[in-house]
C-alpha positions in Angstrom: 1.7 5.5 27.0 -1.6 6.4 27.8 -5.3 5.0 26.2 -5.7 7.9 24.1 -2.4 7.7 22.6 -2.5 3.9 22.2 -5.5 4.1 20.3 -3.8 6.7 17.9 -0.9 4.8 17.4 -3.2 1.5 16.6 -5.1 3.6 14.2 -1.6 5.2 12.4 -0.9 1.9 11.8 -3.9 0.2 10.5 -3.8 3.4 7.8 -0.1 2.6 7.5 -0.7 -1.2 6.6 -3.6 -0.1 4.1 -1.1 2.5 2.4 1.2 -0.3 2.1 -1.3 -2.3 0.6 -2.5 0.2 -1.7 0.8 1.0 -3.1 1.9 -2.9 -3.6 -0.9 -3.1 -5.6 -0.2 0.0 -7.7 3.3 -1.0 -8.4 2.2 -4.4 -9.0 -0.4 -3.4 -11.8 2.5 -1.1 -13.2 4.6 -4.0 -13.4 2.1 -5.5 -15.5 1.3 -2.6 -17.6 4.9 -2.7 -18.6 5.5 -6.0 -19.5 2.3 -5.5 -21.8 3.7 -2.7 -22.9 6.8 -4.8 -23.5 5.4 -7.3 -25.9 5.0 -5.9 -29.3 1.7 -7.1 -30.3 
């Protein structure tokens, strides 16, 4: 593996962990919305 494609691989995953991140937290806030949603208020 060369420098060029070590750095690209460093960078798919950095975007990678923030995707993660990004989509815990939308499924987490979901999760929320429903049991809101749940409670009859």
């Amino acid at each position: 593996m060369n420098v060029s494609e070590a750095q690209r691989l460093k960078s798919l995953q950095d975007e990678n962990a923030k995707l993660k991140k990004l989509l815990a937290e939308a499924m987490l806030d979901m999760a929320i919305l429903k049991d809101v949603a749940a409670k009859k208020w």
